[in-house]
PAPAVEX-583255 format. One record per residue: residue number from 1; residue in three letters; y negated, z, x of N, C-alpha, C, O in turn. Coordinates in nm, 2 decimals. Example, Ala and Ser with C-alpha at 12.3 -4.5 7.8 and 13.67 -1.06 7.14 Angstrom:
<seq=1	type=ala	nY=0.57	nZ=0.78	nX=1.32	caY=0.45	caZ=0.78	caX=1.23	cY=0.33	cZ=0.78	cX=1.32	oY=0.33	oZ=0.85	oX=1.42>;
<seq=2	type=ser	nY=0.22	nZ=0.71	nX=1.28	caY=0.11	caZ=0.71	caX=1.37	cY=0.00	cZ=0.79	cX=1.29	oY=-0.11	oZ=0.80	oX=1.34>;
//
This chain:
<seq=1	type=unk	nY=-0.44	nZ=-12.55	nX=-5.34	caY=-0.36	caZ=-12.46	caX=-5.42	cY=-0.22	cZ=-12.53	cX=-5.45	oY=-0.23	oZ=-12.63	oX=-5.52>;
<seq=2	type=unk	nY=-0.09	nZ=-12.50	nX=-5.40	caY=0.02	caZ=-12.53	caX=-5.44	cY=0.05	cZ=-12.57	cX=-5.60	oY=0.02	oZ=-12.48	oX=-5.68>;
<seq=3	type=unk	nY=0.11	nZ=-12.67	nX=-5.62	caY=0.15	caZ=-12.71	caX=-5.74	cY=0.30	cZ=-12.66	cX=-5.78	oY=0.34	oZ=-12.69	oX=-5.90>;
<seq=4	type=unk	nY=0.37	nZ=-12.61	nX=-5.73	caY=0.46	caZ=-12.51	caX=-5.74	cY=0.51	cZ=-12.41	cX=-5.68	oY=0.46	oZ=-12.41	oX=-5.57>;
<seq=5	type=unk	nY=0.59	nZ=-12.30	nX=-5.70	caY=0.62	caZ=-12.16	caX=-5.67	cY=0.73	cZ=-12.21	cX=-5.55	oY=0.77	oZ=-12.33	oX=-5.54>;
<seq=6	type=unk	nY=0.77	nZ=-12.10	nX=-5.48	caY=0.81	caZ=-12.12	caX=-5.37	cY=0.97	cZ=-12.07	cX=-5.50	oY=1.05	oZ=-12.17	oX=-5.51>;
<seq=7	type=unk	nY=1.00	nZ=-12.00	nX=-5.54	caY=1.13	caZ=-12.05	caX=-5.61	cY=1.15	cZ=-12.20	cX=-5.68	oY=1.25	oZ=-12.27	oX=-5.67>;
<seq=8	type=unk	nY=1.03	nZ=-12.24	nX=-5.73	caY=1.08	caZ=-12.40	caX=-5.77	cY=1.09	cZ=-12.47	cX=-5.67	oY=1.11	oZ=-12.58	oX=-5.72>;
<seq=9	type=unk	nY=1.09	nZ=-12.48	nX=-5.55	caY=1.06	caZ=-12.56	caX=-5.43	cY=1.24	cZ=-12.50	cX=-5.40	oY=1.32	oZ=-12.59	oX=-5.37>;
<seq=10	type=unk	nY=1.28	nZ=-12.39	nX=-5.41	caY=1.44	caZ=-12.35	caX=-5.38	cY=1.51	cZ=-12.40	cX=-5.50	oY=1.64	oZ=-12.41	oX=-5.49>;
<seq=11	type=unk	nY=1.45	nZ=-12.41	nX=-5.59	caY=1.57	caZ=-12.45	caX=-5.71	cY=1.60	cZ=-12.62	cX=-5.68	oY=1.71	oZ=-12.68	oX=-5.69>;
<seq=12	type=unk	nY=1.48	nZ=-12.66	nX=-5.65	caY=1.54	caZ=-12.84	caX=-5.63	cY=1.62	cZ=-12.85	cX=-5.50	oY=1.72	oZ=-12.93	oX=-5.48>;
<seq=13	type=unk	nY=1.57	nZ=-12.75	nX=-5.40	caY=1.66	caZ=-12.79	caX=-5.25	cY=1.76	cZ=-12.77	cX=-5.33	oY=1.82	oZ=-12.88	oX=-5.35>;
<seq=14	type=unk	nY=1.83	nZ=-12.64	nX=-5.41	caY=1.97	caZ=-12.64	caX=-5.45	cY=1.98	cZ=-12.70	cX=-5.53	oY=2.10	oZ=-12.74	oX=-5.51>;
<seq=15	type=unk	nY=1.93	nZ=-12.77	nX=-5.63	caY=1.99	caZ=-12.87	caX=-5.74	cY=2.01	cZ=-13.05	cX=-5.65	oY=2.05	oZ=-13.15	oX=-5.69>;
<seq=16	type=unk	nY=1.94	nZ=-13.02	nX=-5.52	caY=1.96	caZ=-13.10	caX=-5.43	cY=2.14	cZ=-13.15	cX=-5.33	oY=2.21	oZ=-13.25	oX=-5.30>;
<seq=17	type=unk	nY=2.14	nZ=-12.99	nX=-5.31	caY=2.24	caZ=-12.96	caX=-5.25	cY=2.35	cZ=-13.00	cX=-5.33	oY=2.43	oZ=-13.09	oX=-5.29>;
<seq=18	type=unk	nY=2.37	nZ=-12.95	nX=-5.45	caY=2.50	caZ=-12.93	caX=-5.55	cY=2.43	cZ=-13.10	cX=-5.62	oY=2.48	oZ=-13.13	oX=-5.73>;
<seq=19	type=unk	nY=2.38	nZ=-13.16	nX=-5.58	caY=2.40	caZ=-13.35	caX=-5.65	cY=2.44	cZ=-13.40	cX=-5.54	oY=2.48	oZ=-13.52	oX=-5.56>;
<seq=20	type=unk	nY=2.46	nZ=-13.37	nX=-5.38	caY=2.47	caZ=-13.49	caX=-5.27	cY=2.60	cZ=-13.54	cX=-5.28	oY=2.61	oZ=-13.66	oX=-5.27>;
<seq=21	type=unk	nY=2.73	nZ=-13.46	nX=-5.31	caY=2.83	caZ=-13.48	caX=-5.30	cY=2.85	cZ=-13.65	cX=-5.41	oY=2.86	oZ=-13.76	oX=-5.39>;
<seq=22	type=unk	nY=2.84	nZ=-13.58	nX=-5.50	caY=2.85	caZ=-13.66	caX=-5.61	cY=2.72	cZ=-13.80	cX=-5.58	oY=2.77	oZ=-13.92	oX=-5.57>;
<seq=23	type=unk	nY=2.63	nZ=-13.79	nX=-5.58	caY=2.55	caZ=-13.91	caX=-5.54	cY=2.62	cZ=-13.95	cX=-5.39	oY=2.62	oZ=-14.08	oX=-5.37>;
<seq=24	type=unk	nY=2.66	nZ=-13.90	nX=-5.33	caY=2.67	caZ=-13.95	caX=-5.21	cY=2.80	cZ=-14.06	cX=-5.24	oY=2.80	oZ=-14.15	oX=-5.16>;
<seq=25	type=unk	nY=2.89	nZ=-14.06	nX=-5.33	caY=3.01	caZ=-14.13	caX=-5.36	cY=2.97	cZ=-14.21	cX=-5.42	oY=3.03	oZ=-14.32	oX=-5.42>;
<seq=26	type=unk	nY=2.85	nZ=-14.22	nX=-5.51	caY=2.82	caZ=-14.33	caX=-5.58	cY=2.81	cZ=-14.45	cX=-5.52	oY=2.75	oZ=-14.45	oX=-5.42>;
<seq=27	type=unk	nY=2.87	nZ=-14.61	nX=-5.57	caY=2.88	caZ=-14.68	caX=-5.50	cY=2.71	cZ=-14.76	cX=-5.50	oY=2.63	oZ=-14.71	oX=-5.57>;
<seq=28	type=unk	nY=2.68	nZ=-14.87	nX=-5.41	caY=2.54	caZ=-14.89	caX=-5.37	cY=2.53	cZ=-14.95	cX=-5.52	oY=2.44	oZ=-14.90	oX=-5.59>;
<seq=29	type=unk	nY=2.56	nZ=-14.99	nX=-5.55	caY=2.52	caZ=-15.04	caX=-5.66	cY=2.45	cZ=-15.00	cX=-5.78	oY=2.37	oZ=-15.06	oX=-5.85>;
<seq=30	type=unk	nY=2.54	nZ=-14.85	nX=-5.81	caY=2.48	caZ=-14.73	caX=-5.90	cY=2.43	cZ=-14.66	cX=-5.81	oY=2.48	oZ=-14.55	oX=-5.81>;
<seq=31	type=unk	nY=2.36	nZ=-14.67	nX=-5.75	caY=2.23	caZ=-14.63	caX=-5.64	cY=2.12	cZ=-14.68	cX=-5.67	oY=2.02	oZ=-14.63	oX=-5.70>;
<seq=32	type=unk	nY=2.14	nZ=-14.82	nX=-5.64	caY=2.07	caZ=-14.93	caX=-5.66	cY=1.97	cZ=-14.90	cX=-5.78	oY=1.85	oZ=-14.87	oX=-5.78>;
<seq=33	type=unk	nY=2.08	nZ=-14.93	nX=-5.90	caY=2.04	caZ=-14.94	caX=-6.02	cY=1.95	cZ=-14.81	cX=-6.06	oY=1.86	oZ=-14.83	oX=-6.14>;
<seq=34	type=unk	nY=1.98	nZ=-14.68	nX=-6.01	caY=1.90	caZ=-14.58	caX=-6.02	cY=1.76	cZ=-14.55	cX=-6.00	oY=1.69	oZ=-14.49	oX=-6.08>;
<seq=35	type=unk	nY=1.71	nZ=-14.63	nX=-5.85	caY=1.64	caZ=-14.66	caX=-5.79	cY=1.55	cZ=-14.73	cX=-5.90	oY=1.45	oZ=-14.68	oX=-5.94>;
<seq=36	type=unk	nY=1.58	nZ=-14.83	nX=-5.92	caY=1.52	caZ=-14.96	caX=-6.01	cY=1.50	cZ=-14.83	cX=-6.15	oY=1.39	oZ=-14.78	oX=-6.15>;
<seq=37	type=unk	nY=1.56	nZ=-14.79	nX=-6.22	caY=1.52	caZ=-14.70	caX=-6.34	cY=1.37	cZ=-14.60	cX=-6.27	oY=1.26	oZ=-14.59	oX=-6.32>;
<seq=38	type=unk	nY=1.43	nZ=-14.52	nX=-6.16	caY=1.30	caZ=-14.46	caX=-6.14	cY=1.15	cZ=-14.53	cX=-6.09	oY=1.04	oZ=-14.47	oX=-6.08>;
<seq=39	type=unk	nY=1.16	nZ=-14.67	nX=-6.08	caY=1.05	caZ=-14.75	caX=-6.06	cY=1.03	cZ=-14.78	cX=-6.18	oY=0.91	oZ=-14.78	oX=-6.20>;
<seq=40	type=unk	nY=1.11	nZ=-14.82	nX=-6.34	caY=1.06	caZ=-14.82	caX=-6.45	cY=0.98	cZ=-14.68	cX=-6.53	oY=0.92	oZ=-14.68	oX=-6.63>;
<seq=41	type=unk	nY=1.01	nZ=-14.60	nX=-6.45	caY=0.96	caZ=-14.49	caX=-6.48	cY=0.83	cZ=-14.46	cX=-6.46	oY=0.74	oZ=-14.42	oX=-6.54>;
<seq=42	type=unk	nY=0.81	nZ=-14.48	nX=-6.35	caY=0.68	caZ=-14.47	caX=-6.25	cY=0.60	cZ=-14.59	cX=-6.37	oY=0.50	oZ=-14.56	oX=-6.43>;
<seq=43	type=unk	nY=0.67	nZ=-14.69	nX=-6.38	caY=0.55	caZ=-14.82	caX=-6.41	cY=0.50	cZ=-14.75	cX=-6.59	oY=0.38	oZ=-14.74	oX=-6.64>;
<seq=44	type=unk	nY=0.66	nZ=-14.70	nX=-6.65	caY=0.61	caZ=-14.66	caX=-6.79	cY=0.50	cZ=-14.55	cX=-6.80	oY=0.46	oZ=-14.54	oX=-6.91>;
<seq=45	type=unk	nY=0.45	nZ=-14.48	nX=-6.72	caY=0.38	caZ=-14.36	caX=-6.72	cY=0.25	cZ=-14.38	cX=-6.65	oY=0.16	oZ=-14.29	oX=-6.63>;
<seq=46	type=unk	nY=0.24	nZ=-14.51	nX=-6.60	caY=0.13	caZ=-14.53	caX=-6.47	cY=-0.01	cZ=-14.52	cX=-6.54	oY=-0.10	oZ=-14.50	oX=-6.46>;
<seq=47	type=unk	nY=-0.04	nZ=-14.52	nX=-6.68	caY=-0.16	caZ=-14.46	caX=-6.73	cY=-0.17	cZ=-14.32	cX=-6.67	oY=-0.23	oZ=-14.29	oX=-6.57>;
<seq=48	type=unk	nY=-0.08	nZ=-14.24	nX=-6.74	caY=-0.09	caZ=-14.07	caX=-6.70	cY=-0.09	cZ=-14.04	cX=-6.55	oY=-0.17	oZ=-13.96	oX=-6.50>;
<seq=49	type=unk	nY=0.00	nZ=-14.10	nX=-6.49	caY=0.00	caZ=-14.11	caX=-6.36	cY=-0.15	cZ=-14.17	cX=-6.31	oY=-0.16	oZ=-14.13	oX=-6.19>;
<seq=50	type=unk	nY=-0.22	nZ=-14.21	nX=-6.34	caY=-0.33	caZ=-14.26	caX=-6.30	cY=-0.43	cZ=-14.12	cX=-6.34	oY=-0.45	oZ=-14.04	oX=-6.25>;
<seq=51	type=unk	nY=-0.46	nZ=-14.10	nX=-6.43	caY=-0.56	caZ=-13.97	caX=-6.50	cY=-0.52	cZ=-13.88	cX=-6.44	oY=-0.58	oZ=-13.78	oX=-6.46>;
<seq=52	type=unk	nY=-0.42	nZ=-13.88	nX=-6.37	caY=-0.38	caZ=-13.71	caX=-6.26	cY=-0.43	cZ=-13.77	cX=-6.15	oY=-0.54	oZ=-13.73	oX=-6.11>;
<seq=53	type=unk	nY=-0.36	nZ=-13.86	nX=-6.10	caY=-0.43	caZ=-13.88	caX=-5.99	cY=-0.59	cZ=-13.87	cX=-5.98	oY=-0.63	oZ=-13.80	oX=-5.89>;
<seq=54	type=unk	nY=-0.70	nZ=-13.92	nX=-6.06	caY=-0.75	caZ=-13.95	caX=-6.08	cY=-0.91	cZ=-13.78	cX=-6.08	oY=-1.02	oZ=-13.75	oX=-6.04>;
<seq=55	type=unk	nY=-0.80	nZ=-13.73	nX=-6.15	caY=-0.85	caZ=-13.54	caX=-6.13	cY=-0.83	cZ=-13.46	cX=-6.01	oY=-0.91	oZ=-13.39	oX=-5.96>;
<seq=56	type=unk	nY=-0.71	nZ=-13.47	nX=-5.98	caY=-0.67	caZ=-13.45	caX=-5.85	cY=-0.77	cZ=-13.48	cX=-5.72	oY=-0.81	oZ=-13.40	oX=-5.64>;
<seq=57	type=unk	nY=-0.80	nZ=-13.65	nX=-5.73	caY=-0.84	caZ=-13.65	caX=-5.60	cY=-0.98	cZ=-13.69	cX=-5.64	oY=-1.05	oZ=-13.76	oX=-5.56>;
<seq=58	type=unk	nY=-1.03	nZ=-13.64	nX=-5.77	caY=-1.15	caZ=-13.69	caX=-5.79	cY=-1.23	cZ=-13.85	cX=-5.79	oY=-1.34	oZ=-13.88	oX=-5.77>;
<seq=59	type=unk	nY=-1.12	nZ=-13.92	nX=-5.82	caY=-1.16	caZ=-14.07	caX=-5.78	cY=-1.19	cZ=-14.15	cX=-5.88	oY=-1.13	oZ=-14.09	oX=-5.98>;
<seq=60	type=unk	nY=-1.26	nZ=-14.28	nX=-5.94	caY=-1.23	caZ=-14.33	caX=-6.06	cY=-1.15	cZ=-14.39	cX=-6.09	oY=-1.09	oZ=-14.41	oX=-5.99>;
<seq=61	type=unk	nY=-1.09	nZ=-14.45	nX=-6.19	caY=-0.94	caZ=-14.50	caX=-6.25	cY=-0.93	cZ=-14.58	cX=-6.19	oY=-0.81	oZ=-14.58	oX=-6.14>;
<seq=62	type=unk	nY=-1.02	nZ=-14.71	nX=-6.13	caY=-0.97	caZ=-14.81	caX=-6.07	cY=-0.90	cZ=-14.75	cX=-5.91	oY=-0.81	oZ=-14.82	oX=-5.86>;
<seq=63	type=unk	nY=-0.96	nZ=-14.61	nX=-5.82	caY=-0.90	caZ=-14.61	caX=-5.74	cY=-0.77	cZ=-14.54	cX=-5.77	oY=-0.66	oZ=-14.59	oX=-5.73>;
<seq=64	type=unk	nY=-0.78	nZ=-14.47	nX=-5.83	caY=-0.68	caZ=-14.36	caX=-5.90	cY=-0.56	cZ=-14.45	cX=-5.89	oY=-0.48	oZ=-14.46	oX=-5.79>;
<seq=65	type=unk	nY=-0.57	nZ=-14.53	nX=-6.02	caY=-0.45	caZ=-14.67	caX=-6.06	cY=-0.38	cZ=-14.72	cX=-5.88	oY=-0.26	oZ=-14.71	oX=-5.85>;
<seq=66	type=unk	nY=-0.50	nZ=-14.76	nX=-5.78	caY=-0.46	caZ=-14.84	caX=-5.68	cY=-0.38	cZ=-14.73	cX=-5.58	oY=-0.30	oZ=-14.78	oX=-5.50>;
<seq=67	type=unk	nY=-0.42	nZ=-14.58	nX=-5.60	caY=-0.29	caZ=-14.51	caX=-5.54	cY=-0.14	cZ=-14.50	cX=-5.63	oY=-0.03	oZ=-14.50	oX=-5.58>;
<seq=68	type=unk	nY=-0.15	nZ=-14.49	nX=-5.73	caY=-0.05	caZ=-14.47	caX=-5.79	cY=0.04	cZ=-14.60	cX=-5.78	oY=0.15	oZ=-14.56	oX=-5.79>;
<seq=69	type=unk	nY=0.03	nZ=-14.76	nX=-5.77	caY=0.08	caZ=-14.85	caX=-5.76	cY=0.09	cZ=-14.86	cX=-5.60	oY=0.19	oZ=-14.93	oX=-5.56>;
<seq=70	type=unk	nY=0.01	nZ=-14.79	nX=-5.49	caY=0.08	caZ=-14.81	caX=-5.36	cY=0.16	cZ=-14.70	cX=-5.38	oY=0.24	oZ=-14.73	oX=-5.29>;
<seq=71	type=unk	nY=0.20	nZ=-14.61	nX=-5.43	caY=0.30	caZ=-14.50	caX=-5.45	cY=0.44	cZ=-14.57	cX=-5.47	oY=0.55	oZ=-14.54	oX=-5.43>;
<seq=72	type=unk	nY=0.41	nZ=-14.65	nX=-5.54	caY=0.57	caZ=-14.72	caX=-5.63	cY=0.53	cZ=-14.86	cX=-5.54	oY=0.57	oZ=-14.96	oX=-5.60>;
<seq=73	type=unk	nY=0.49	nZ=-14.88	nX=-5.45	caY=0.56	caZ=-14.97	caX=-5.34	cY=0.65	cZ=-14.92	cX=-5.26	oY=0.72	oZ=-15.01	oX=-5.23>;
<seq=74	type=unk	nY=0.69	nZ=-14.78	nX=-5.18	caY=0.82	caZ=-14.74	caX=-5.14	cY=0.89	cZ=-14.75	cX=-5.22	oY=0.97	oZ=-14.84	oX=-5.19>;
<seq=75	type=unk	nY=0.92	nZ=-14.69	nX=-5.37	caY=1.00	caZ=-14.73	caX=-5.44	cY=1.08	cZ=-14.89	cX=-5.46	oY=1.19	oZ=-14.93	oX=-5.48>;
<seq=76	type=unk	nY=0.99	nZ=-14.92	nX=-5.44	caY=1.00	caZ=-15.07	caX=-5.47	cY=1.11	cZ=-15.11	cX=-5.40	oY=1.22	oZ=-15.14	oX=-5.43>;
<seq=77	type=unk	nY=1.04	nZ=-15.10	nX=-5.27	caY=1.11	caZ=-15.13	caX=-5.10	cY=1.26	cZ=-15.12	cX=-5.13	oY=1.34	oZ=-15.21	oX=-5.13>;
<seq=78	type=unk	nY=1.26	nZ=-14.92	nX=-5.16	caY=1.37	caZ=-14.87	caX=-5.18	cY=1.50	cZ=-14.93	cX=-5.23	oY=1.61	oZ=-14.92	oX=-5.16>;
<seq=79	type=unk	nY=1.48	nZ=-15.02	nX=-5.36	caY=1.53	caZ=-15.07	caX=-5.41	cY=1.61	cZ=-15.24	cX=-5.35	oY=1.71	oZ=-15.31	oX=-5.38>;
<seq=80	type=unk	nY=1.51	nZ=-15.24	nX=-5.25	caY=1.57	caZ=-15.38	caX=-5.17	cY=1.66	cZ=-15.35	cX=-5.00	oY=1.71	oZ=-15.41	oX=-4.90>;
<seq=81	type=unk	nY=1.61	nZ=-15.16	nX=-5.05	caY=1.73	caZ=-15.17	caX=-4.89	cY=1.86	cZ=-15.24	cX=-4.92	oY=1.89	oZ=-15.34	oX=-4.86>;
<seq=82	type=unk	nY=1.92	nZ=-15.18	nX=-5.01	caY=2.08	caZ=-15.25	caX=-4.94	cY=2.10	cZ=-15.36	cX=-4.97	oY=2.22	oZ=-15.39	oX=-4.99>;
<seq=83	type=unk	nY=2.01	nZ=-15.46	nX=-4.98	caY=2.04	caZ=-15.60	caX=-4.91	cY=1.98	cZ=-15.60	cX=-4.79	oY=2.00	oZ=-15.70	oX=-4.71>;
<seq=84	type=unk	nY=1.90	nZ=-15.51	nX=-4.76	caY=1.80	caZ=-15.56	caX=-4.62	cY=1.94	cZ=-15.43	cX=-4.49	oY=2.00	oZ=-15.46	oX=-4.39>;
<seq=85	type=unk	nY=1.94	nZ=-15.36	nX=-4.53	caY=1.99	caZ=-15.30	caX=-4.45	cY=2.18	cZ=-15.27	cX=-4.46	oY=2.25	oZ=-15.18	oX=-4.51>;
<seq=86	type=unk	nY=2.23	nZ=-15.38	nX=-4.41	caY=2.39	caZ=-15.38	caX=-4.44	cY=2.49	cZ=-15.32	cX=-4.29	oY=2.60	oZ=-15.27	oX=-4.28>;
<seq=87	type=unk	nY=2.42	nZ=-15.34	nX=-4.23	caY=2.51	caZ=-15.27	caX=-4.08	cY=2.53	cZ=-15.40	cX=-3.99	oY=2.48	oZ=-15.52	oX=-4.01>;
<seq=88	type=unk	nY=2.60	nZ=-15.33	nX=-3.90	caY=2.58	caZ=-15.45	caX=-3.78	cY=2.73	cZ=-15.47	cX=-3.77	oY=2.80	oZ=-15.40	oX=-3.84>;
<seq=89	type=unk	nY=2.77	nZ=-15.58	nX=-3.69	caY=2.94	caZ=-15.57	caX=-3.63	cY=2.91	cZ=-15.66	cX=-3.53	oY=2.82	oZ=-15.74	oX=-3.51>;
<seq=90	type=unk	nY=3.02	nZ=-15.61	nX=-3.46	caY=3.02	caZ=-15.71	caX=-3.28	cY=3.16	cZ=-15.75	cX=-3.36	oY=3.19	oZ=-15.68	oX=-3.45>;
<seq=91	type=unk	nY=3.22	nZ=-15.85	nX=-3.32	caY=3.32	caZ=-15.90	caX=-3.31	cY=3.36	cZ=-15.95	cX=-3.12	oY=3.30	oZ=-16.02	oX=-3.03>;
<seq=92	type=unk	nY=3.48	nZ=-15.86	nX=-3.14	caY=3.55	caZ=-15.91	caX=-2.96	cY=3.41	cZ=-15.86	cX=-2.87	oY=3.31	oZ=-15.93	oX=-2.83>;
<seq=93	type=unk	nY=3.42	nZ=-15.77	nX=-2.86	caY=3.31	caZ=-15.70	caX=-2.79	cY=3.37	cZ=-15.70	cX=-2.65	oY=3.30	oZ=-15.73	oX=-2.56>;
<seq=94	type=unk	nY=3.48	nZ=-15.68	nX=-2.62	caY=3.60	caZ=-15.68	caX=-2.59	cY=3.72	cZ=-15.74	cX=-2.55	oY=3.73	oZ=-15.68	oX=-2.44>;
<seq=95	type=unk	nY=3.82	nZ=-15.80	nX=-2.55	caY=3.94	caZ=-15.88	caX=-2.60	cY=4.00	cZ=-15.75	cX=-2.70	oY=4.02	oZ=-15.64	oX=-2.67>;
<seq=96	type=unk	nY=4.01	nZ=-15.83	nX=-2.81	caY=4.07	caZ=-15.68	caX=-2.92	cY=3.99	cZ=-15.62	cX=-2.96	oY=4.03	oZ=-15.52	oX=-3.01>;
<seq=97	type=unk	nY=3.86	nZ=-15.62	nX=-2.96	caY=3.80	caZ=-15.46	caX=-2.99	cY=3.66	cZ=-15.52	cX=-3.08	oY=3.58	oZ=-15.61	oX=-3.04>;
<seq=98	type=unk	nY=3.65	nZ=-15.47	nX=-3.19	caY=3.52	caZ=-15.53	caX=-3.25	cY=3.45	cZ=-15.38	cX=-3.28	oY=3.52	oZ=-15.28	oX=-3.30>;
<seq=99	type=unk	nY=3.33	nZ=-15.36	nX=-3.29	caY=3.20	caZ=-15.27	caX=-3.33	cY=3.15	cZ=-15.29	cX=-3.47	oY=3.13	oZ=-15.39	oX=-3.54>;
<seq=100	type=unk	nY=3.13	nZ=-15.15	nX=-3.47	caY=3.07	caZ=-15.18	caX=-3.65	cY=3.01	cZ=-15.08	cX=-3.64	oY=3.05	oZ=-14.98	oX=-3.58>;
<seq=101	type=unk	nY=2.85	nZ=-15.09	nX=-3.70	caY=2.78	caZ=-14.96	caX=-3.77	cY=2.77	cZ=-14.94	cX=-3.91	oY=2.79	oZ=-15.04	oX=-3.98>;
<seq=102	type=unk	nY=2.76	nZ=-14.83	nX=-3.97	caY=2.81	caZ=-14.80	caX=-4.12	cY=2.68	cZ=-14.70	cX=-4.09	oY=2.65	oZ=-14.63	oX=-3.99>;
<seq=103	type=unk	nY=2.62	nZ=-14.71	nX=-4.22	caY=2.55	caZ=-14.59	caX=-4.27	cY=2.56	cZ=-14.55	cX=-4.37	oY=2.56	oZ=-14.61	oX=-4.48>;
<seq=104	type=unk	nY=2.57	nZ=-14.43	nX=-4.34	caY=2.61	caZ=-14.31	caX=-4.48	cY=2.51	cZ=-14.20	cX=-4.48	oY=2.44	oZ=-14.15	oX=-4.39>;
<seq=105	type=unk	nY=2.55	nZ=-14.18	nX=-4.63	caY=2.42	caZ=-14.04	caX=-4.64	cY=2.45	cZ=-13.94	cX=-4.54	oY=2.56	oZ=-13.93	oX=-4.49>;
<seq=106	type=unk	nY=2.37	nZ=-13.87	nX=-4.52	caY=2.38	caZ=-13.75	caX=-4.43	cY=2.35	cZ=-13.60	cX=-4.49	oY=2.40	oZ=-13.50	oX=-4.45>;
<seq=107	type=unk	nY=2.28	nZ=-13.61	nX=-4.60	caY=2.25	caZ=-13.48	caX=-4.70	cY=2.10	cZ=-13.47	cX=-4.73	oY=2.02	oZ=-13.57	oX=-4.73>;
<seq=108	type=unk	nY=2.08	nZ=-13.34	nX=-4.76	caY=1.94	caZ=-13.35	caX=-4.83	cY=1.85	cZ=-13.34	cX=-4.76	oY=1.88	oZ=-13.28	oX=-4.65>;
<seq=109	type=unk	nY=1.70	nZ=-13.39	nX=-4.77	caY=1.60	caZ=-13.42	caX=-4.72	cY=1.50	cZ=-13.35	cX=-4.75	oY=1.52	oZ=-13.27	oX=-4.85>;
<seq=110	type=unk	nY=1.38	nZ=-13.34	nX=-4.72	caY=1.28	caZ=-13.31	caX=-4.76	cY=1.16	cZ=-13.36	cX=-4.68	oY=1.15	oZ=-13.36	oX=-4.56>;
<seq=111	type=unk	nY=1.06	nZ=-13.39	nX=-4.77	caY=0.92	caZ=-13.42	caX=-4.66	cY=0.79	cZ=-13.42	cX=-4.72	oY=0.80	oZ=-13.46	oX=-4.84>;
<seq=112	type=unk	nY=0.69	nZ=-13.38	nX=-4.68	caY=0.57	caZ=-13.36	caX=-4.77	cY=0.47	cZ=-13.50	cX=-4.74	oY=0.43	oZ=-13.53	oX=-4.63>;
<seq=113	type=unk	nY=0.45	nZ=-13.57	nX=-4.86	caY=0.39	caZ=-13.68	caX=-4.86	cY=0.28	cZ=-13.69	cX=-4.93	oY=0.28	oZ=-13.62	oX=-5.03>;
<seq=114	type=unk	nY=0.13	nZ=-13.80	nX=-4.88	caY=0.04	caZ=-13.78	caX=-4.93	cY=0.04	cZ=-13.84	cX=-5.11	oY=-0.08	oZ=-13.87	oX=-5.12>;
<seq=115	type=unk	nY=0.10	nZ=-13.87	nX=-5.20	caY=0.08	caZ=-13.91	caX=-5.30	cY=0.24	cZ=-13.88	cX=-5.34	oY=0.28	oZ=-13.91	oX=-5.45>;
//
């Protein structure tokens, strides 16, 4: 049974759409920092978060708990891309000529995930 309506599933693509601009300018840092708040989030709630999961998938709290804490290991991660992931450069690839990769957001996403 779907946990939401197929208009709430269009209201976030669009409340999606109309935040990339504006997040997308945000510098890594106030990214960063955001990241790190939604992992305090996850951790402040991980009781309740646990007792859903826990109904949900029928499991007892000790398994329940152990999906919900590998859940906020991507987050976690999340939070250590932009030191792990900075770009590349060639220098003098060439005589004169140096290479650089840059990554930038590209827009909104979506993906259906098990937890």
């Amino acid at each position: 049974m779907p946990c939401c309506t197929k208009e709430e599933v269009e209201s976030a693509i669009a409340a999606a759409y109309e935040a990339f601009p504006a997040w997308s300018q945000k510098s890594l840092s106030a990214r960063t920092q955001m990241m790190f708040k939604w992992r305090n989030v996850l951790l402040a709630h991980i009781d309740e978060l646990t007792v859903l999961c826990a109904k949900e998938l029928g499991k007892n709290l000790d398994e329940a708990r152990g999906d919900v804490l590998k859940a906020i290991e991507p987050t976690e991660h999340a939070c250590s891309l932009p030191t792990l992931m900075q770009g590349d450069a060639s220098l003098q690839v060439t005589t004169g000529f140096d290479t650089a990769t840059y990554r930038v957001p590209l827009g909104v996403v979506a993906g259906i995930v098990p937890f």
